[in-house]
N, C-alpha and C positions, 0 to 999 in steps of 0.2 A: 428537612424534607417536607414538602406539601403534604397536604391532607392526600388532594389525588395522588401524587406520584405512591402515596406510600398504600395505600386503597390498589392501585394495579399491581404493584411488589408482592404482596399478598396476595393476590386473585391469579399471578404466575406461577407463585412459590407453590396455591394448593395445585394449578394445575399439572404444576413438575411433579409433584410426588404420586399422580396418580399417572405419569410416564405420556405426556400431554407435551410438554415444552420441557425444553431445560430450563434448571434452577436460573436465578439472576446471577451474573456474576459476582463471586467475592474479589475476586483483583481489583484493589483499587490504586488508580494512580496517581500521585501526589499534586496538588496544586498549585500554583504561582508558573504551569510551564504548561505552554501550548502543544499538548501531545497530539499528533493522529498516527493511525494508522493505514497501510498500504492497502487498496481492495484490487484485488486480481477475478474478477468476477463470473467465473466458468459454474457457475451453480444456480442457474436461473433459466436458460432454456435447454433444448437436448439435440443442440444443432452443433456444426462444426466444430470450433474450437471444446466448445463448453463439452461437448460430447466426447471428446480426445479426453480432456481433462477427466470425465468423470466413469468413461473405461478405467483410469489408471488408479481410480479407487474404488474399483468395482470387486476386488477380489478381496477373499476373506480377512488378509492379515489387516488391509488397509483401509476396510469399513467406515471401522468407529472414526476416522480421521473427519467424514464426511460432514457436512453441514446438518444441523439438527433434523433439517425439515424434508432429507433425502429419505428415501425409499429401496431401500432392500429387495430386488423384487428377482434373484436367482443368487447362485451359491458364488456367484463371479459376476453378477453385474448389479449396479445401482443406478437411478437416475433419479435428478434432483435438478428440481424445477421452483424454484422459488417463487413467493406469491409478494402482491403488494401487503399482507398482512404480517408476512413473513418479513419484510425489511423495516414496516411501522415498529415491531417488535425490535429490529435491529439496533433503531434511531436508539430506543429504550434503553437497552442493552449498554450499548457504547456510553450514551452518556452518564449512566449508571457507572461505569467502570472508570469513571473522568476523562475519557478521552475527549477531545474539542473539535477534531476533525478526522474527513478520511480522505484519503490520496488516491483518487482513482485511477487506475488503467485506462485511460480515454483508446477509445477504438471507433470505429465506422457505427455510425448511428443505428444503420440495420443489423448489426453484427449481433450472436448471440452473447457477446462478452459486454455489448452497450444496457442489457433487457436489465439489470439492477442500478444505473446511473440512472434511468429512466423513471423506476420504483421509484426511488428516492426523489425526484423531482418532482413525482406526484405525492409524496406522502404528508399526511397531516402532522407527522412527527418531525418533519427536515429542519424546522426551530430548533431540537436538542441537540445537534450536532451537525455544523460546517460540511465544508467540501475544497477540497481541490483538486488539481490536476495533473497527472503522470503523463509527459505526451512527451514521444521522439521529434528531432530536430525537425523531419519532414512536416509536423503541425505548423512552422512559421513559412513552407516555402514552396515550391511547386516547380514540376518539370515540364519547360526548360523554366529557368528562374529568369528568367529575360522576361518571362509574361507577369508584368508587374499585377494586373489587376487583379488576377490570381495569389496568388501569393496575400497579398492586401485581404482582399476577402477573408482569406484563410485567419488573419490577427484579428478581421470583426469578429468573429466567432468566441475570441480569447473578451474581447470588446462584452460582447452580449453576458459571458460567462461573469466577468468581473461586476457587474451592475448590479446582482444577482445578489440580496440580505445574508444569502447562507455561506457567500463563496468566503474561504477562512484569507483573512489579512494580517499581518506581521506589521513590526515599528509602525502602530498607528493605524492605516489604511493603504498598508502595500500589498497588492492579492499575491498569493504564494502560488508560484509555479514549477516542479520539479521537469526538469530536461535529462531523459536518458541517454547518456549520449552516443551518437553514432556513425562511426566515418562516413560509413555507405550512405547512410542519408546525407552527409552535407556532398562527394560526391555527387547523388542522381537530384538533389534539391535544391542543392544552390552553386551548379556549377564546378564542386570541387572546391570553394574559396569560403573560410569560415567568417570571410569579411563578409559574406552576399547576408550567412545567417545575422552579423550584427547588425549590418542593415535592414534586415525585416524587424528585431529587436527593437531596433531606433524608432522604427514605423508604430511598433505595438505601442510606445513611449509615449511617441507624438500624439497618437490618439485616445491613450488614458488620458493625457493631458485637455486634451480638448471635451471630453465628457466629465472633466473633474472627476476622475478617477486618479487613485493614487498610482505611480510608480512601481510597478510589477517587481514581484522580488526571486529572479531567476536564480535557481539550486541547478547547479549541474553535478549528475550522477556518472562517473564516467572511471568508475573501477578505483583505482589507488589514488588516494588522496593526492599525491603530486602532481598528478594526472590530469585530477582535474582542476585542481590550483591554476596550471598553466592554460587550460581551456576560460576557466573564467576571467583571464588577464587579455585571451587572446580577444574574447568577442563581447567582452563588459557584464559580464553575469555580475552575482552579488553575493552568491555563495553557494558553498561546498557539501555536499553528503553523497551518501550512494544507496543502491536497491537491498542490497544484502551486506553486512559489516566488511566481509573479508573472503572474497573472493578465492584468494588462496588460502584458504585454511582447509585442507585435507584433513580428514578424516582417516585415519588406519583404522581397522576393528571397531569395536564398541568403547567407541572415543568417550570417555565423561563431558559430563555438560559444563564443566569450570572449564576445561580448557577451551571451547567456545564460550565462554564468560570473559575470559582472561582475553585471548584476543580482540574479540568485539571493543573491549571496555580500551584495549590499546589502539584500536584502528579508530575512536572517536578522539583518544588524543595525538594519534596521527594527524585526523583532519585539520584541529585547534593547531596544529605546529607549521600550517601551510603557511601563514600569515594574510592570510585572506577570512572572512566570516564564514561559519559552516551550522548547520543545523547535523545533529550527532544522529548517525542510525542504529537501535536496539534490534535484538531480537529476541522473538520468541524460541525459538529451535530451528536445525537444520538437520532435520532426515529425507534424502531423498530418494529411497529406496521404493517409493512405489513406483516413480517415474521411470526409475533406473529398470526396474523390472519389466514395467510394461511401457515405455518410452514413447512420446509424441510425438508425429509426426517432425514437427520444427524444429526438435532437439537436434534431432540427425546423429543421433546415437543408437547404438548395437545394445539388445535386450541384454543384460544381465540375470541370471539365475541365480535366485537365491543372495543379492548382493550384504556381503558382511562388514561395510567402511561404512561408519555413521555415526553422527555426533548422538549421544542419547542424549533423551528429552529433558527438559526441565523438571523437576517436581512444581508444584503450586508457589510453594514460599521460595525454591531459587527463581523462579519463573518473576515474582513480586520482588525479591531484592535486585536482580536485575536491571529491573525499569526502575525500581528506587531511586540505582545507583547511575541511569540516564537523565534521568529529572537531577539527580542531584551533580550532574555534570553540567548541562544548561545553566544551573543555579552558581555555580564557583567556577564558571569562564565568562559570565559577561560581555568583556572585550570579542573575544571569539566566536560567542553563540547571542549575537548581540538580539536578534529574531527571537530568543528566550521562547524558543520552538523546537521539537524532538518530535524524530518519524519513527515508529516501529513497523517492522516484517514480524509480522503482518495480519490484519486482518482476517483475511479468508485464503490464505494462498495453501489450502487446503492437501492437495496431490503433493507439492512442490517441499516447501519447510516442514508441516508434520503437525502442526504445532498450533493453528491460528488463535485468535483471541475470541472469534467467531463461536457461539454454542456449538457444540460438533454431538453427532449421532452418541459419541462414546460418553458424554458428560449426560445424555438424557435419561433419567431412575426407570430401572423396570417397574414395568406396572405390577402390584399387588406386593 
């Protein structure tokens, strides 16, 4: 460790103990594997989305879940507004904790979900840690998809992003791109034919090629590993993971966290059995009981009271064997996870999994 890096470790550490910031992370992630994690970014303005999201951890049980740098400011509401000094600290953090990139939620430039992709862009710290990007099928295509030049524009944009020292690359110099996928989008964006979306793919190709850009390396996210095996065969992706391990994995009661261990750890060797390349997804936790309680608008789900189905949280050291034991899945598949790249849920998805990797209000020391 540098003299500076280890000069600011200490100047955070005194200011955590006098309840200033949270401590530096102790998780540490093992190295020789390109880990990032997922950023869902609802904690930077107090508009729309972000504002849904952070009602839903405004009430007492679900406080401490919040981001370090939110604000408490009634017995049922929070708001958490993050600063550019707040995400320079972030850069800090992550790559403290060895993560090498984060997977954004790409959204509409003006959106209050874009106001920390945007930090980050400006930050003096965006050197210590990569970036890529989380974008649905509609990012490559446009309605009606007959309007070629539209569409087109739409892969400059992927064009500009890829040029770009910090965007994170796999085998070599291929930029990482995760596709969530989505009928309805290829539907109302390309027609209905997931031929229209391989044809914009082929366009994005053509034009990495002509700016000596590497070969984009499309992850399609699309629920059950079989699932999406068959989507990357149908329109030429390069490989396979998803948002969350295991979709179906219900929760009864106060589920223990091994059995979300145990599945997770088998839905990564689901992926590796498609016969196609996949990058493995970890997780932190899945409790979704504040959403459940007080539910977004998008969910389109009926409040629950008091909901009692939930996977309980990690401790620290299962939480670190875990992602151990993800790093060391990447490491003894080769063949399969040949990108020697792993995504974790998730950085900040704060309201949603329970769990983030993110400092949260609960990790910050009372003052005195």
């Amino acid at each position: 460790m540098s003299l500076a890096r280890r000069s600011l470790l200490q100047t955070v550490t005194a200011k955590a103990a006098l309840g200033a910031l949270p401590a530096p992370p102790r998780l540490r992630l093992p190295s020789g594997v390109i880990s990032g994690a997922i950023r869902w970014d609802a904690w930077y303005a107090n508009t729309d989305v972000a504002r849904e999201a952070q009602n839903a951890l405004g009430y007492k049980p679900w406080q401490s879940r919040a981001p370090w740098f939110a604000k408490i400011d009634g017995p049922d509401h929070l708001t958490a507004i993050g600063t550019q000094a707040d995400i320079d600290l972030e850069c800090r953090f992550a790559a403290d904790m060895g993560l090498k990139y984060w997977a954004f939620d790409m959204f509409a430039p003006k959106s209050s979900m874009s106001v920390a992709w945007h930090l980050y862009q400006s930050s003096p710290n965006r050197h210590l840690i990569n970036w890529c990007a989380i974008v649905t099928p509609a990012a490559f295509g446009n309605d009606p998809f007959r309007n070629t030049d539209v569409w087109q524009a739409n892969d400059e944009i992927f064009v500009n992003w890829f040029g770009q020292k910090a965007y994170q690359t796999v085998l070599g110099n291929r930029p990482l791109v995760y596709v969530f996928w989505s009928p309805s989008d290829i539907g109302k964006y390309f027609g209905g034919e997931t031929g229209n979306f391989a044809r914009s793919l082929d366009y994005l190709r053509a034009r990495c090629r002509a700016m000596k850009l590497g070969n984009p390396y499309i992850v399609i996210m699309a629920g059950a590993a079989a699932s999406s095996a068959e989507i990357l065969r149908d329109v030429g992706a390069d490989a396979i993971s998803n948002y969350i391990p295991d979709g179906g994995a219900k929760p009864v009661g106060a589920t223990p966290w091994d059995v979300l261990d145990r599945r997770t750890q088998a839905f990564w060797q689901s992926l590796a059995d498609q016969g196609v390349a996949c990058i493995p997804i970890a997780t932190t936790g899945w409790d979704t009981r504040a959403r459940r309680e007080h539910p977004e608008s998008w969910t389109h789900e009926t409040p629950v009271a008091d909901p009692k189905d939930y996977f309980v949280l990690p401790t620290p050291s299962q939480l670190q064997a875990h992602l151990t034991a993800a790093v060391g899945f990447v490491r003894n598949h080769p063949t399969q996870c040949p990108a020697d790249a792993l995504l974790i849920y998730s950085w900040d998805e704060c309201d949603e999994g329970g769990n983030p990797l993110m400092p949260t209000l609960g990790q910050v020391p009372e003052p005195g």
